[in-house]
Each structure stands twice: as C-alpha cells, then as structure tokens.
N, CA, C and O atoms as a GROMACS GRO file, in nm:
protein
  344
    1UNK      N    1  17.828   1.438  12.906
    1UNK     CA    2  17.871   1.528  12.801
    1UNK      C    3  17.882   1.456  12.667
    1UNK      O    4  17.850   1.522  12.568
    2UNK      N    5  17.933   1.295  12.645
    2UNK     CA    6  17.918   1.227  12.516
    2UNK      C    7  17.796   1.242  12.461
    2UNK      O    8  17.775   1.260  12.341
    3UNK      N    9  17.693   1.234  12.572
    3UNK     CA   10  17.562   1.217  12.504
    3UNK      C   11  17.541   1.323  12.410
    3UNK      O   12  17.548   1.309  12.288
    4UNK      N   13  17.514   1.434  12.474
    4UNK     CA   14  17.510   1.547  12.420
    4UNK      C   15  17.618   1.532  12.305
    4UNK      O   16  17.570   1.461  12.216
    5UNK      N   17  17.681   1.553  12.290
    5UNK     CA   18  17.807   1.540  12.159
    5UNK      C   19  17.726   1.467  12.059
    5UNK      O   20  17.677   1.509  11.954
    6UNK      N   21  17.718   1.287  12.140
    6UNK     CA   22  17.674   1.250  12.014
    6UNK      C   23  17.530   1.209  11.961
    6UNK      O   24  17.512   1.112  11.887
    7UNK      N   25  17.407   1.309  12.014
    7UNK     CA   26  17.345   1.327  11.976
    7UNK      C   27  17.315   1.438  11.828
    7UNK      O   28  17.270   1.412  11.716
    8UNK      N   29  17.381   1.612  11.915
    8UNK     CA   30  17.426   1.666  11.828
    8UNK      C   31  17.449   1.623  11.662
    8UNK      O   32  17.395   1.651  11.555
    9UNK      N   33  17.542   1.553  11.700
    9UNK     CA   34  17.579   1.478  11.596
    9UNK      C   35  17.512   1.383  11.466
    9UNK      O   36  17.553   1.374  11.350
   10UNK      N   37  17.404   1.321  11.527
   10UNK     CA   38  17.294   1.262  11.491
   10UNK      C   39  17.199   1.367  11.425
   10UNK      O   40  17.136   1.366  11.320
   11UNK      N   41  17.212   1.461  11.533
   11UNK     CA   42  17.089   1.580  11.479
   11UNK      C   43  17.154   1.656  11.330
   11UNK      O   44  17.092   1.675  11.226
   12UNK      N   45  17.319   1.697  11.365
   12UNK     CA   46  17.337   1.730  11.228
   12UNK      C   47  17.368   1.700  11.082
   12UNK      O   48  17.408   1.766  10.986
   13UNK      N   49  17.330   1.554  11.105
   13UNK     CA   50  17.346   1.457  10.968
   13UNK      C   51  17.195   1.451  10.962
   13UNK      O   52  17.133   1.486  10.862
   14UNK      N   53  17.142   1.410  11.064
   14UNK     CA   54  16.970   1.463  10.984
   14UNK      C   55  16.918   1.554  10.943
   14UNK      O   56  16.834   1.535  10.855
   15UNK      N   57  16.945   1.688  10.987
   15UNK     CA   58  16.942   1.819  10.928
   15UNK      C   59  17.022   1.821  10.803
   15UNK      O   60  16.959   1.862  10.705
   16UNK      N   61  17.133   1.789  10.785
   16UNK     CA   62  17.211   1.781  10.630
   16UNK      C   63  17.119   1.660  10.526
   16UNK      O   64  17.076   1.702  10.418
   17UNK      N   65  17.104   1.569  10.549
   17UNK     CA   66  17.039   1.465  10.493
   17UNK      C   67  16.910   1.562  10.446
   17UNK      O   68  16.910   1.587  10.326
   18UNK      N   69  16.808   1.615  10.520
   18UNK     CA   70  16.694   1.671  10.491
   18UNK      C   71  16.696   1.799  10.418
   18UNK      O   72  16.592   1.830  10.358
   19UNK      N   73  16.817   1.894  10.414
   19UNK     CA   74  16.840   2.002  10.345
   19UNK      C   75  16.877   1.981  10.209
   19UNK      O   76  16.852   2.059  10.117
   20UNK      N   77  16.949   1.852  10.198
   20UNK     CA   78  17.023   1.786  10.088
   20UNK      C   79  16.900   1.729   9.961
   20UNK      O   80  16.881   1.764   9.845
   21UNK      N   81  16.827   1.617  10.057
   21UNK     CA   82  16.693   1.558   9.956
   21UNK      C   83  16.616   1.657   9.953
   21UNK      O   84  16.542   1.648   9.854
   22UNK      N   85  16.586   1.790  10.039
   22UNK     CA   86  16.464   1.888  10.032
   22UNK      C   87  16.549   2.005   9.872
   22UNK      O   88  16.495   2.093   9.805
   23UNK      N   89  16.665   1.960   9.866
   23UNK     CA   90  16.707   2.088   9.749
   23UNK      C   91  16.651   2.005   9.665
   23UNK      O   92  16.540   2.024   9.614
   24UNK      N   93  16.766   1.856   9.634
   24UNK     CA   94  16.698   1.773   9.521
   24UNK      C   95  16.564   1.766   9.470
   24UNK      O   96  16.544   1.771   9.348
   25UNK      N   97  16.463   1.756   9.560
   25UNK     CA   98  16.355   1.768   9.476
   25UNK      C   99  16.327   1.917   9.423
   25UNK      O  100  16.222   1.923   9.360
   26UNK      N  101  16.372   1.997   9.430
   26UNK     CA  102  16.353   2.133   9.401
   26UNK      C  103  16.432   2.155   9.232
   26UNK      O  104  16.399   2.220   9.132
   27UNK      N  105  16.527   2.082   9.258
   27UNK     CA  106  16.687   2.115   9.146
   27UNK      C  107  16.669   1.989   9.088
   27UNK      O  108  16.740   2.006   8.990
   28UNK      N  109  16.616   1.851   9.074
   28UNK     CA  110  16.701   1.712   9.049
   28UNK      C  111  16.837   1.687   9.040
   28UNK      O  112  16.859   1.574   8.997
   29UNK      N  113  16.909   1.734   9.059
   29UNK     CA  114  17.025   1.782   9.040
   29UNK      C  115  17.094   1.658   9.177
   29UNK      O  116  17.104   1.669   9.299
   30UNK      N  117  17.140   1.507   9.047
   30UNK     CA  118  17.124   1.409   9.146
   30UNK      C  119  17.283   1.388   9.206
   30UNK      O  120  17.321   1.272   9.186
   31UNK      N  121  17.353   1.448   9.254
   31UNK     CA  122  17.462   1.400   9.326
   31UNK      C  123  17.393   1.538   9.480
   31UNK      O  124  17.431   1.533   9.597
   32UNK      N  125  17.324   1.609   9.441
   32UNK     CA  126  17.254   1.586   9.626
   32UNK      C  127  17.174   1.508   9.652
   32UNK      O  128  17.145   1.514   9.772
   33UNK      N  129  17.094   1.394   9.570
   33UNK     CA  130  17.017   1.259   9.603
   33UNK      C  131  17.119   1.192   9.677
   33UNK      O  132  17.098   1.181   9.798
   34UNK      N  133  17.242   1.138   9.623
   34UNK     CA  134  17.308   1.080   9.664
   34UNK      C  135  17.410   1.101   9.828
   34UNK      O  136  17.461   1.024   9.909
   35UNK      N  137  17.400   1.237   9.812
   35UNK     CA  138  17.483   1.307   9.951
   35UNK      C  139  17.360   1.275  10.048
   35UNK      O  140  17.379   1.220  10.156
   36UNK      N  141  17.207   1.321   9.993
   36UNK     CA  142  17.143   1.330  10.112
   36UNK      C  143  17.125   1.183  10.159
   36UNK      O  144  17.126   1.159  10.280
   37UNK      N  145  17.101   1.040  10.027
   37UNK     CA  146  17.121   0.936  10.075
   37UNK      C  147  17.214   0.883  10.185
   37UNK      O  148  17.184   0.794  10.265
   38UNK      N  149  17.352   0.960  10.180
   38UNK     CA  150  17.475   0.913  10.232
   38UNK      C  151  17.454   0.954  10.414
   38UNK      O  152  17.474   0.891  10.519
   39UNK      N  153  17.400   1.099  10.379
   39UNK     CA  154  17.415   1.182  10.502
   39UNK      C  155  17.261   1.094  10.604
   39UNK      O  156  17.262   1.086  10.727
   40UNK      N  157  17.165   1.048  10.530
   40UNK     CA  158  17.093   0.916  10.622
   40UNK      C  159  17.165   0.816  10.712
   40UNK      O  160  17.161   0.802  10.834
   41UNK      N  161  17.233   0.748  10.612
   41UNK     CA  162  17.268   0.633  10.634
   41UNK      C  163  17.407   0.708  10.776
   41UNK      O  164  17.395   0.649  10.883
   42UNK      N  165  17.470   0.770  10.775
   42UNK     CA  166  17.557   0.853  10.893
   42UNK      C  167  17.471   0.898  10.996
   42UNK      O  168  17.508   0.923  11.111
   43UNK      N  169  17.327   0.910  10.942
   43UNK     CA  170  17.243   0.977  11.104
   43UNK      C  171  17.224   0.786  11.175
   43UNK      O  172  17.223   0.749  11.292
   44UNK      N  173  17.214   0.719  11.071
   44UNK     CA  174  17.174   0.560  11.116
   44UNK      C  175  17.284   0.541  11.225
   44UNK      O  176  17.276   0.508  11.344
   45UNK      N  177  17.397   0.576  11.138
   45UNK     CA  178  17.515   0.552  11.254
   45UNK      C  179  17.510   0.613  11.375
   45UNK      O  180  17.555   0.579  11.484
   46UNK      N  181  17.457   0.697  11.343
   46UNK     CA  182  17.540   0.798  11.478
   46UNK      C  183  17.384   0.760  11.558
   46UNK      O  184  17.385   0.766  11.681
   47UNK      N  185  17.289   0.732  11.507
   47UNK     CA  186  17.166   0.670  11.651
   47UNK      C  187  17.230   0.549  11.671
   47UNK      O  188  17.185   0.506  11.777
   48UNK      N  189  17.302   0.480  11.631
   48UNK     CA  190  17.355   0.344  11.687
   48UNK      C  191  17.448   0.385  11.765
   48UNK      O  192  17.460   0.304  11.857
   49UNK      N  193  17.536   0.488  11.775
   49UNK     CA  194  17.632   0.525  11.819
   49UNK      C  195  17.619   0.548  11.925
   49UNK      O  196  17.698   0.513  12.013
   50UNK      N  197  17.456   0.651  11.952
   50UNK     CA  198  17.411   0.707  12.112
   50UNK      C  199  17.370   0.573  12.134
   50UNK      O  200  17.439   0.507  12.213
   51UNK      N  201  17.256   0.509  12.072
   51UNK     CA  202  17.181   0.340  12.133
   51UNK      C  203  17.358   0.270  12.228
   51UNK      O  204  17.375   0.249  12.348
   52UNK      N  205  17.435   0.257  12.138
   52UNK     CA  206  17.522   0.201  12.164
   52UNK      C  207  17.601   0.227  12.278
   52UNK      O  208  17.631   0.140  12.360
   53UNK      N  209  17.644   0.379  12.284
   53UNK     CA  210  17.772   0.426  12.402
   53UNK      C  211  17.682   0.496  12.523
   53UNK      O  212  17.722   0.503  12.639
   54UNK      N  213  17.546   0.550  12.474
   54UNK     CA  214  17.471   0.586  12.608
   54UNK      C  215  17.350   0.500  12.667
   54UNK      O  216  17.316   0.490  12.784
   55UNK      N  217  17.299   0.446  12.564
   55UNK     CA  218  17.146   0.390  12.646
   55UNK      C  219  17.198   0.241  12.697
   55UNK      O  220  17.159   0.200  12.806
   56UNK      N  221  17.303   0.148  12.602
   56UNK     CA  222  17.309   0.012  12.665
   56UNK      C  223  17.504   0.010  12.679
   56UNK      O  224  17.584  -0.068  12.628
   57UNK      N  225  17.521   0.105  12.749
   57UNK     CA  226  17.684   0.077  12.711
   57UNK      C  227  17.772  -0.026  12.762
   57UNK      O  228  17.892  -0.030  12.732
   58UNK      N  229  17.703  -0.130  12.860
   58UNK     CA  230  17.789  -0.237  12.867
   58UNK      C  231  17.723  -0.360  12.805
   58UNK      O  232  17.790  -0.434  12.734
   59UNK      N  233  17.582  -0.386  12.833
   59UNK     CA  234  17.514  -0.507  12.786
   59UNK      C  235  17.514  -0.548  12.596
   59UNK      O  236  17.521  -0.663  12.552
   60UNK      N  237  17.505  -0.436  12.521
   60UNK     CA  238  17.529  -0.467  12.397
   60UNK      C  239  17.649  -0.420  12.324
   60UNK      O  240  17.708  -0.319  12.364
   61UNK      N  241  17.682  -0.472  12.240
   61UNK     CA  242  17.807  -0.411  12.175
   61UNK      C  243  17.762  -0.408  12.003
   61UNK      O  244  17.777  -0.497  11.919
   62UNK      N  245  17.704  -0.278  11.990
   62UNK     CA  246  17.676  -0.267  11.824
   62UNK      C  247  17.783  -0.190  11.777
   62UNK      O  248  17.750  -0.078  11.739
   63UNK      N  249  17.917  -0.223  11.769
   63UNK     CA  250  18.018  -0.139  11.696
   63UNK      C  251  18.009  -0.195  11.518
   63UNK      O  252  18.010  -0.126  11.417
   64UNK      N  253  18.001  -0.335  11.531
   64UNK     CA  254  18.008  -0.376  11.412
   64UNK      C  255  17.875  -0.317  11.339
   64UNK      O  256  17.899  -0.253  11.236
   65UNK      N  257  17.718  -0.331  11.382
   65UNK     CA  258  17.638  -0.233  11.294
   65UNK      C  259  17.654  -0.101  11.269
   65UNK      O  260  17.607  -0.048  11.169
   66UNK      N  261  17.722  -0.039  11.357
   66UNK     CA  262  17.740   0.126  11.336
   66UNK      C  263  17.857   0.102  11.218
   66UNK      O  264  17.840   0.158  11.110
   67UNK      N  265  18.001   0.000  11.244
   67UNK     CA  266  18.020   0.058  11.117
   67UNK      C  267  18.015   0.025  10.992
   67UNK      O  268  18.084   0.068  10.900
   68UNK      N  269  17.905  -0.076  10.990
   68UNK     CA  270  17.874  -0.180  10.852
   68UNK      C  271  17.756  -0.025  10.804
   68UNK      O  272  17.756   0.005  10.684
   69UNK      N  273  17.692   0.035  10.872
   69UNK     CA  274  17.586   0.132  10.837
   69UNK      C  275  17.708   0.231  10.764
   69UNK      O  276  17.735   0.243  10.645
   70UNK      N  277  17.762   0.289  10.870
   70UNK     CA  278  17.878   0.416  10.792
   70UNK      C  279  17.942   0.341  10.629
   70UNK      O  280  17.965   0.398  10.523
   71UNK      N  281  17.951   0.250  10.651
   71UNK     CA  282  18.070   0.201  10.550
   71UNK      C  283  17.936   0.203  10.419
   71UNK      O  284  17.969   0.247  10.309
   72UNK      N  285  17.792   0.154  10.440
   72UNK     CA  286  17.708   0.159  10.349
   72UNK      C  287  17.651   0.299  10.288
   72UNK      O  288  17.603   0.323  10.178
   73UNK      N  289  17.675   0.383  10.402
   73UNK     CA  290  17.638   0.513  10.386
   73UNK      C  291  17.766   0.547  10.273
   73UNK      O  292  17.732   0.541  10.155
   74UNK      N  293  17.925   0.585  10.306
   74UNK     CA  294  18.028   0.604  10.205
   74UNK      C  295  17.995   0.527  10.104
   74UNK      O  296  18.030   0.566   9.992
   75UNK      N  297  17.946   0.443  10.112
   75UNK     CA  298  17.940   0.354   9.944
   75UNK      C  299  17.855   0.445   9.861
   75UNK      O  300  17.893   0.520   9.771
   76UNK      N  301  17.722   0.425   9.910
   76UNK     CA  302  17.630   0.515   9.822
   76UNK      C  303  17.643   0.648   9.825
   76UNK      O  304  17.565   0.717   9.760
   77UNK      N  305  17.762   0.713   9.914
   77UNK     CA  306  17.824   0.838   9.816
   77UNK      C  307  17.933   0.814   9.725
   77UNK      O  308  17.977   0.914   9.669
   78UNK      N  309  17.989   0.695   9.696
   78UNK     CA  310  18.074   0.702   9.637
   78UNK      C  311  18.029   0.634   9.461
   78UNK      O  312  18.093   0.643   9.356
   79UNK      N  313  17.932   0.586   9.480
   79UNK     CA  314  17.856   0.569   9.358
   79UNK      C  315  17.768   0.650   9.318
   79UNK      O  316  17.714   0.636   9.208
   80UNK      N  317  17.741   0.736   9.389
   80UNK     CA  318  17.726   0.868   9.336
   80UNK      C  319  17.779   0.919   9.233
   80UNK      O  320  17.738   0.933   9.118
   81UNK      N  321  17.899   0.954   9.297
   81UNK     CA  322  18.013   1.018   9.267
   81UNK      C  323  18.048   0.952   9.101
   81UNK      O  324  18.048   1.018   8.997
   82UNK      N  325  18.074   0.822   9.112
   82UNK     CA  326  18.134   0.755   8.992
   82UNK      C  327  17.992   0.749   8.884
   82UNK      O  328  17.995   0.768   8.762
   83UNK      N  329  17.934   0.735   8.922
   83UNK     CA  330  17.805   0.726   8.832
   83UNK      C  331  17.734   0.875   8.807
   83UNK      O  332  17.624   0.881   8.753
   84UNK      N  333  17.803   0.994   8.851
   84UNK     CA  334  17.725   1.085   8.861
   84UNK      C  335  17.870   1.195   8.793
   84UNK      O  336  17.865   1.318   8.780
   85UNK      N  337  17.988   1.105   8.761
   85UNK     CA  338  18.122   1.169   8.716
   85UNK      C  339  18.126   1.193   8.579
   85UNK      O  340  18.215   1.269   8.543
   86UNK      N  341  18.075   1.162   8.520
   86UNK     CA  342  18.066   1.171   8.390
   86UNK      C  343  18.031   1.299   8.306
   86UNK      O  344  18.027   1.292   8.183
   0.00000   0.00000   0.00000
C-alpha cells in the first residue's frame, strides 16, 4: 500500500510541475517557472523516496539524497519568491 501512496505522489508533483511550466510558456508569468521548477525537484524526491522505501529498502539508505533534493527543490521556490517579490 506505501508503494502505491508513494508513487501517487511522485505522479502528482509531476503532473503539477508539467501544468505549472506548460502555463508558463503560455503566460511568462515567472513565479510559475519557479513553482514548476520547485514541483520537479519534489517529483526527484519522491522517485528517491519509492527507489528508496520500495525497490532497495534495506540494502541502500538514500534519505540524505531525498532530502538534500527536497531542500533544493524549496530553495528554488523560495528565490522565486524573493526575486520575483518585488
């Protein structure tokens, strides 16, 4: 049942990521560049997340890449944000 969960999961940050950059090029309208950037870098996570808790769940331990990816993903929404606040 995780799997499923956190695939899902994967699937709906790639679907947001792709709805997000597919407006931007339509609008330029750049703080959805930046969301859809963000909402990538969260699908990165969350395939490390399934790689991680379903395909190798005792032999590897990628907690630290899943959350060095998330933490890179929040950055580049958050410079978005500040650079896009003005």
């Amino acid at each position: 049942m995780a799997a499923v969960i956190y695939s899902l999961c994967a699937l709906t940050c790639l679907a947001c990521a792709v709805l997000l950059l597919r407006s931007y090029s339509a609008t330029r309208f750049r703080l959805q560049f930046w969301s859809g950037l963000c909402f990538l870098g969260l699908t990165a996570s969350n395939v490390l997340l399934v790689i991680d808790r379903v395909v190798f769940p005792t032999s590897i331990d990628l907690s630290s890449w899943r959350l060095g990816t998330a933490l890179v993903a929040v950055a580049l929404l958050l410079v978005g944000l500040v650079w896009e606040g003005d």
